[in-house]
Structure formats: C-alpha cells, structure tokens
N, C-alpha and C positions, 0 to 999 in steps of 0.2 A: 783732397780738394786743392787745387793750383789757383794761383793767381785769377785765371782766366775765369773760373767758375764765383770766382767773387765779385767779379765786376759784370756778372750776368745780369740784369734787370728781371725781378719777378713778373711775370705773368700771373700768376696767383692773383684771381678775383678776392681780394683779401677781409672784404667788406661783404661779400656774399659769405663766406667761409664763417666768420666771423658770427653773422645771424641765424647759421644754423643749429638748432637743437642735434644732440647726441639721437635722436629719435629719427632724424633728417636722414643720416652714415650708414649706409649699407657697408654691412662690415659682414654681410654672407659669402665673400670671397678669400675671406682671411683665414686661416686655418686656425686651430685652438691651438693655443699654446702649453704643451703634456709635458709630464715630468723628465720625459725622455730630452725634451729640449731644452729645459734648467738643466740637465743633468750633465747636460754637452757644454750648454754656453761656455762661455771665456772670457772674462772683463780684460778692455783691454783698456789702459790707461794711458792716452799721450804721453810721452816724452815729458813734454816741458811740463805736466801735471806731475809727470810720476818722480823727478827730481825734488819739487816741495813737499812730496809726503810724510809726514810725522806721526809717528805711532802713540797717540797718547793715553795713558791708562784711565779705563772708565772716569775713577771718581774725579781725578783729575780734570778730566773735559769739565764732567758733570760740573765743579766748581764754578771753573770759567764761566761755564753759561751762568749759573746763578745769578751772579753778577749783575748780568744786565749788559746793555750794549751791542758791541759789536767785538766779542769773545775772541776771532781772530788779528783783530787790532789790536785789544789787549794782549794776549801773547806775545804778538810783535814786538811789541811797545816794552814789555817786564826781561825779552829775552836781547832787545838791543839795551838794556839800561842794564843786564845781566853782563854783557861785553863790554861797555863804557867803563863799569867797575873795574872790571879784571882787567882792562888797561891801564887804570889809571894804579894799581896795585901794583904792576911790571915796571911803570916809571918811579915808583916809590920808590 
C-alpha cells in the first residue's frame, strides 16, 4: 500500500454494509478453504511487526495476563525499570 492509496476516500456504502446480517453475503463465489491451503499458507509478518517480537514462555505470558490490565504495558513498564536498575548499578 503507497501513500496514494491512503488518501483514497472510501466509496464503501459503510452504513448499508453495516446493516447487513451474515444471511444478506452471498459468499457462493468464494471457494472453501481445504487443508491443502493451510498447508501452503505463509504468515507473513511486517517488518516494523516482526522487529518487536518476543518469544515469551507460556507460563510466563499466562502470569502477565492474570494480573489484569494491559499485560503489554506492564511488560514495558518491569523491563524499562529492569534497564533504569542496571544503569544505575554501572554508575555505582
């Protein structure tokens, strides 16, 4: 997607789209989707996604979430206060 297609103005009756039931969708043109097409696919991850990804071990997530909140802000938040320390250890 370029510049240009972002500054396209939708045409999309968004309010009509909107009011339709899943019952509305003729979706008899769409082909099924078979194992042979999982089997192909390819995730493909942006760039600027695939630089913040962190591998983190089940239970570990699992934790975070317990918590409550907003589990990636916590992260943030324990692993900059994790850096503040260890700097302020190097000026000791």
């Amino acid at each position: 997607m370029n510049d240009k297609d972002l500054k396209n103005t939708s045409r999309t009756n968004w309010e009509a789209l909107e009011s339709m039931s899943d019952d509305d969708i003729d979706y008899s043109d769409i082909p099924p989707l078979t194992d042979e097409f999982f089997n192909k696919a390819v995730l493909r991850i942006p760039v600027a996604q695939a630089k913040n990804l962190v591998q983190l071990d089940p239970d570990v997530m699992a934790w975070f979430e317990e918590q409550g909140g907003e589990y990636k802000e916590t992260i943030n938040s324990i692993l900059r206060r994790y850096i503040q320390n260890d700097g302020d250890k190097k000026t000791a």
